[in-house]
C-alpha positions as CSV (number, residue, x, y, z in Angstrom):
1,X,84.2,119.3,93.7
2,X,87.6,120.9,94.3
3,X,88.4,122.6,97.3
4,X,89.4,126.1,96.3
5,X,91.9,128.4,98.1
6,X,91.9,131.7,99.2
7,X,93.5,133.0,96.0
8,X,91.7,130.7,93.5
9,X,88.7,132.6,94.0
10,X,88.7,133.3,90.2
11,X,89.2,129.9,89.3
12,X,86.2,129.2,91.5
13,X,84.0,131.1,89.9
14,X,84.9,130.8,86.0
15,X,84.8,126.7,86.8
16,X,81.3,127.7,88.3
17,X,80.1,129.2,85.5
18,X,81.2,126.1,83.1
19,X,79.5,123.5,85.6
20,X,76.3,125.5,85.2
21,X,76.4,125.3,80.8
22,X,77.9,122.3,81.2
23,X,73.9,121.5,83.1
24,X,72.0,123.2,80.1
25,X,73.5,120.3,77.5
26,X,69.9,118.8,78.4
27,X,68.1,121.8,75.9
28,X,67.8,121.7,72.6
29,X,67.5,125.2,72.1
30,X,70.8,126.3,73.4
31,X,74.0,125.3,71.5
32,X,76.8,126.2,74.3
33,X,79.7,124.1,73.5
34,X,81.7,127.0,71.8
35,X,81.0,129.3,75.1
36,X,82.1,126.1,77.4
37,X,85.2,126.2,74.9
38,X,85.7,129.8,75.2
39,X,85.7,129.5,78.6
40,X,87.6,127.1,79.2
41,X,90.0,128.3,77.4
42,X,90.4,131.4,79.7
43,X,90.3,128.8,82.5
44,X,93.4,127.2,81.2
45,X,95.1,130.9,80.7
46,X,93.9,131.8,84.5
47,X,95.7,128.6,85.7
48,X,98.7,129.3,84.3
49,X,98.8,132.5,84.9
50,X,98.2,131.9,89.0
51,X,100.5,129.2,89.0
52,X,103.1,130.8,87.3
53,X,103.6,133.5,89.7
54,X,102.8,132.1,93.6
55,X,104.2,133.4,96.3
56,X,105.9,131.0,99.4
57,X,103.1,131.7,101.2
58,X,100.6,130.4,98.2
59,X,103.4,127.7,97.6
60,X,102.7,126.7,101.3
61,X,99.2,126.7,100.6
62,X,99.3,124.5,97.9
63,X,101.6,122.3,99.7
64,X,99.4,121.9,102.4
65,X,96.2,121.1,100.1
66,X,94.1,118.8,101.1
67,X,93.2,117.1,98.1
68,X,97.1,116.6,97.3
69,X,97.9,112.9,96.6
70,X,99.1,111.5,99.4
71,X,101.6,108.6,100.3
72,X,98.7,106.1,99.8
73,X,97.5,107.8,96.7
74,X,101.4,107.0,95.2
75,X,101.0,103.2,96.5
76,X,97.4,103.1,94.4
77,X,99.2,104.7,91.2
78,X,102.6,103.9,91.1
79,X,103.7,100.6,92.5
80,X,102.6,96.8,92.7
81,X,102.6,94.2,95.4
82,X,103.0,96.7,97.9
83,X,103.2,94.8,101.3
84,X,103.2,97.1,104.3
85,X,105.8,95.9,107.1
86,X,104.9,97.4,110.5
87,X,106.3,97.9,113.9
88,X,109.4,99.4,114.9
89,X,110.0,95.7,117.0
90,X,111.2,97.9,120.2
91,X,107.8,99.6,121.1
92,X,105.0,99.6,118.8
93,X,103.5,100.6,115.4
94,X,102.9,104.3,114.0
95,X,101.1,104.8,111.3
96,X,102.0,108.3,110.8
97,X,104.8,106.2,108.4
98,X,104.1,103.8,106.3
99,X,107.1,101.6,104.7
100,X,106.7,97.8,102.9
101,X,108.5,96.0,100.1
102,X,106.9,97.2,96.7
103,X,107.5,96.3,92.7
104,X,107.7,99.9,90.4
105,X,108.0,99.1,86.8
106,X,109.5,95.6,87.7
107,X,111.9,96.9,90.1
108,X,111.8,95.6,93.5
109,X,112.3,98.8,95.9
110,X,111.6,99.4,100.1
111,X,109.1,102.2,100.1
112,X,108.4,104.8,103.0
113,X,107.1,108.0,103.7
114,X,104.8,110.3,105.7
115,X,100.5,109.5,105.6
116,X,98.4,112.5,106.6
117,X,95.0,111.1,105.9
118,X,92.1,112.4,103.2
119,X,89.4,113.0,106.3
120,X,88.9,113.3,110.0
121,X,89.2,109.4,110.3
122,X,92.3,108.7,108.5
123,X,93.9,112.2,109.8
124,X,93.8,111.0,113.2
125,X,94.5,107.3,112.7
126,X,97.5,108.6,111.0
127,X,98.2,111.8,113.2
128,X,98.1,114.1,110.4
129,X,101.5,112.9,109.3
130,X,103.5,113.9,112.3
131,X,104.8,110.5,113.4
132,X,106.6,109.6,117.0
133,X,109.8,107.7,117.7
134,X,108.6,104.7,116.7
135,X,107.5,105.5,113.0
136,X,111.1,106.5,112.6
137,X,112.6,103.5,114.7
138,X,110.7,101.4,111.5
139,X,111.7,103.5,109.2
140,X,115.6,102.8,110.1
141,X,114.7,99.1,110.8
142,X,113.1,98.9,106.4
143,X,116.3,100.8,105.3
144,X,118.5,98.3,107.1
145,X,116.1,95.2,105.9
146,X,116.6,97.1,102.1
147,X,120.2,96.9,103.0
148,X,120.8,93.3,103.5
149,X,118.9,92.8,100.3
150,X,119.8,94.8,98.1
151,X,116.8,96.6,97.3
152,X,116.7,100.7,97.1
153,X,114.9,102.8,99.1
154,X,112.4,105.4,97.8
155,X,111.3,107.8,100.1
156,X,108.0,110.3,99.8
157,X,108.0,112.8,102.6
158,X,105.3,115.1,103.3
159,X,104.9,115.9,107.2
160,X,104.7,119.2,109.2
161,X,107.3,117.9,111.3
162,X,107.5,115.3,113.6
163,X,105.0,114.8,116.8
164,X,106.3,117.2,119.6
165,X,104.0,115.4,122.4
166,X,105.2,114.4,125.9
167,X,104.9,110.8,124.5
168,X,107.3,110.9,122.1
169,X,109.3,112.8,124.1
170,X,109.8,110.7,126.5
171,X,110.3,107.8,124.5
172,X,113.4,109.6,122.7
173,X,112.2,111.5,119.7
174,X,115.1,113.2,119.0
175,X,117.5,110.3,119.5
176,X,114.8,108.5,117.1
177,X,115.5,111.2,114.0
178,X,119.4,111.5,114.5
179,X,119.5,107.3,114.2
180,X,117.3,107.5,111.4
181,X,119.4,110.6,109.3
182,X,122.6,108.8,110.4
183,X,121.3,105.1,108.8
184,X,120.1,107.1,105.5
185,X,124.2,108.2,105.2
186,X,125.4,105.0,106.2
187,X,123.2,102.5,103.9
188,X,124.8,100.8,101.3
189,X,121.9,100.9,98.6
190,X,120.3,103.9,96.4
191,X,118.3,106.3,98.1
192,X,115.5,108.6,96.8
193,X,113.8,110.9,98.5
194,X,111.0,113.2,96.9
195,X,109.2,116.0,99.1
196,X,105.3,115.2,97.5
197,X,103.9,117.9,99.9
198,X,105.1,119.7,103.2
199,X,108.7,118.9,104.4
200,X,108.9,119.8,107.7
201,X,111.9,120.6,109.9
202,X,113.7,117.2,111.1
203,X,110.7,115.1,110.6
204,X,110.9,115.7,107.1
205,X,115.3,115.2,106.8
206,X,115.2,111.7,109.1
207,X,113.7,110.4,105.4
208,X,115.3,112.9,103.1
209,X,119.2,112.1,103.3
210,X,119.2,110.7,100.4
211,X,121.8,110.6,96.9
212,X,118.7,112.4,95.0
213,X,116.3,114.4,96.6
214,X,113.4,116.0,94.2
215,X,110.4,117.9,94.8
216,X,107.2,118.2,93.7
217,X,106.8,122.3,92.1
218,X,104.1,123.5,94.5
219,X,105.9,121.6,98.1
220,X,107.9,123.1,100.3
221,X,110.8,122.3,102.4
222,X,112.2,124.3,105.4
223,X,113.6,124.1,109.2
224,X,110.2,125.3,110.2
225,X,106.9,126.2,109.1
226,X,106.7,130.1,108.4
227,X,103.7,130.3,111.5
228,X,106.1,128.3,113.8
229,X,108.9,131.0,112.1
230,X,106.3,134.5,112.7
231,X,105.5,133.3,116.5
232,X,109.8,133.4,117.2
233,X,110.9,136.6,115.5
234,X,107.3,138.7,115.4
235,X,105.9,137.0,118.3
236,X,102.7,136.6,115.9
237,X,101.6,134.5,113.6
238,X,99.7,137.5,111.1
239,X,103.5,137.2,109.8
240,X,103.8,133.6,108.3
241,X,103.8,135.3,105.0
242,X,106.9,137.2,106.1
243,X,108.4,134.6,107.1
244,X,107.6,132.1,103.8
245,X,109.6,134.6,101.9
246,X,112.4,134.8,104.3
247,X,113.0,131.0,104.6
248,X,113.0,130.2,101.2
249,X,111.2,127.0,101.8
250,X,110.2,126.6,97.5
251,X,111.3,123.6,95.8
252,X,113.2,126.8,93.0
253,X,114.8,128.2,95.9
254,X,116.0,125.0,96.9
255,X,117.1,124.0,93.8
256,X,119.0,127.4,93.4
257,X,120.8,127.0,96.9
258,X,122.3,123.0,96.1
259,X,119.7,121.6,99.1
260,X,117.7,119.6,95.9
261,X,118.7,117.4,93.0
262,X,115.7,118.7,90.5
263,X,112.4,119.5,90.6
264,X,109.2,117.6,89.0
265,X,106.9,119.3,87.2
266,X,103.3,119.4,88.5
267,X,99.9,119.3,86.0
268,X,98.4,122.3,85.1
269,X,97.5,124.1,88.8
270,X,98.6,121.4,90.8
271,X,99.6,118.2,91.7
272,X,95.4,118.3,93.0
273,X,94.0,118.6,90.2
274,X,95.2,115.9,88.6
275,X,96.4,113.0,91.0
276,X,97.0,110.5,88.7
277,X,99.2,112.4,86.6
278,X,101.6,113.6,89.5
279,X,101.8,110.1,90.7
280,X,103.0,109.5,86.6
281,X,105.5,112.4,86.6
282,X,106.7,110.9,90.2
283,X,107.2,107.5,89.2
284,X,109.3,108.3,85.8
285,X,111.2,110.6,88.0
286,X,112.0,107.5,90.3
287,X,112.8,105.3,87.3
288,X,115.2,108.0,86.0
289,X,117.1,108.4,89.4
290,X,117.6,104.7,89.8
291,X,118.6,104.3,86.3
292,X,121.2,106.7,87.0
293,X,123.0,104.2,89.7
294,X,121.9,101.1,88.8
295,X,125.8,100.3,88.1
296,X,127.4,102.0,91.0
297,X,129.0,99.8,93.5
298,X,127.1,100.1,97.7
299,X,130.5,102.1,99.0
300,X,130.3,104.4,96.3
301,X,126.7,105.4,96.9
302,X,127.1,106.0,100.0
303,X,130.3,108.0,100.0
304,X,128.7,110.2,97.8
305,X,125.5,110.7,99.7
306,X,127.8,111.7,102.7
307,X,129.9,114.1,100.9
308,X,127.1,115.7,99.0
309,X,125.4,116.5,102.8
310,X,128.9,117.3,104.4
311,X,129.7,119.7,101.3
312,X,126.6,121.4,102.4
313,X,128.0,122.2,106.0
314,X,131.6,123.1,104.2
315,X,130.6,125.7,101.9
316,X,127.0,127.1,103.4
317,X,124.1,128.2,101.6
318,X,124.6,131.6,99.8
């Protein structure tokens, strides 16, 4: 059963009515394969139509989907031999990131990124994706073991931002993010980033500074989530649909204003309806972006990561 959104309500009920033929195959009597067809039919026109045209704030809905692959759901699909490597070696393990050596297509590659969890156990052992300093201390401590070996660094972010309790507070959140931005510009190995769902506000960037950053159609990327945005300027959250449009938080906008590399097509209304097949589209987008500086030389690769961030800065976002 899919979860259905607020504006898939159409969808919900013309897949209804095909589950319910679809149960009548049983009787003899009633030949319904050409209605199923028929209507299915219109089902894929509905999708495409309602895809075709969503709003940031039905972007951000899809983003924040809860059957969306997940970081997990990648390591099932895309890559072999994954072996996790945990603990930041300063304080303590968060799972809110997980990061181990991996194989993709016969490529050996360091692999992090943001968890969220698929239910109520696995979103609060992994903190619905909002990690603390010490999930970005490990993070830095992977990219610099990637480093010494030579191995690139792929990156899946998908957080709401990063954990804003006392905890982490105290134990130097903020300090934790800037080291982990400053080792993705100074490592001397390819970098990949790809936004699968939500990228949120510096939690998001301390794993996104990367030479190609790509995102997923239906995710989103911005400084702050438009209810965090709406509670600011409208002191009210009934305007996080204002505020969606007004940050420009889609992975087109994006593209349009420099911030991303590409974008990667998701399957026929979204990357939840068809896991496995966004996990595919993922990992050939991987394959092509390390294809693409397999031959550059370590200084090189990081030169350009740093200018293509700093050129940001330099000439602003029109």
């Amino acid at each position: 059963m899919h979860n259905f959104l607020d504006f898939e309500k159409p969808i919900a009920e013309l897949e209804g009515k095909i589950e319910e033929l679809r149960h009548l195959t049983g009787n003899d009597e009633v030949n319904i394969a050409d209605e199923v067809a028929r209507l299915q039919d219109k089902l894929t026109k509905l999708l495409q139509g309602t895809y075709g045209k969503l709003t940031p704030w039905q972007k951000t809905q899809v983003a924040r989907h809860p059957d969306r692959p997940h970081f997990t759901d990648y390591i099932g699909h895309l890559f072999e031999d994954f072996t996790p490597l945990s603990g930041d070696r300063l304080f303590g393990e968060d799972e809110a990131i997980i990061g181990g050596l991996a194989r993709l297509q016969g490529r050996s590659v360091m692999v992090i990124g943001h968890e969220k969890g698929h239910d109520t156990e696995t979103r609060v052992k992994h903190n619905f994706g909002s990690a603390r300093p010490e999930g970005y201390r490990k993070a830095v401590r992977l990219m610099r073991m990637a480093e010494r070996f030579n191995i690139p660094v792929v990156t899946l972010v998908d957080t709401a931002g990063a954990f804003p309790g006392a905890d982490a507070e105290a134990r130097g959140q903020s300090e934790a993010i800037a080291r982990s931005i400053e080792t993705c510009l100074d490592i001397k190995v390819p970098l990949i980033s790809i936004v699968i769902g939500e990228g949120g506000s510096g939690g998001a960037i301390a794993l996104a500074v990367a030479n190609t950053v790509l995102m997923l159609e239906n995710s989103i990327y911005s400084v702050i989530s438009p209810e965090g945005c709406a509670s600011i300027l409208w002191r009210s959250g009934d305007e996080a649909k204002t505020a969606a449009e007004a940050l420009r938080l889609t992975a087109q906008d994006l593209l349009q204003l420099g911030v991303i590399d590409d974008i990667i097509a998701e399957p026929l209304g979204g990357a939840q309806r068809s896991p496995a097949e966004a996990c595919k589209r993922v990992g050939a987008a991987i394959i092509k972006a390390l294809e693409s500086m397999d031959d550059v030389e370590g200084g090189v690769l990081k030169a350009r990561r740093r200018d293509k961030f700093l050129e940001m800065g330099r000439k602003g976002l029109n």
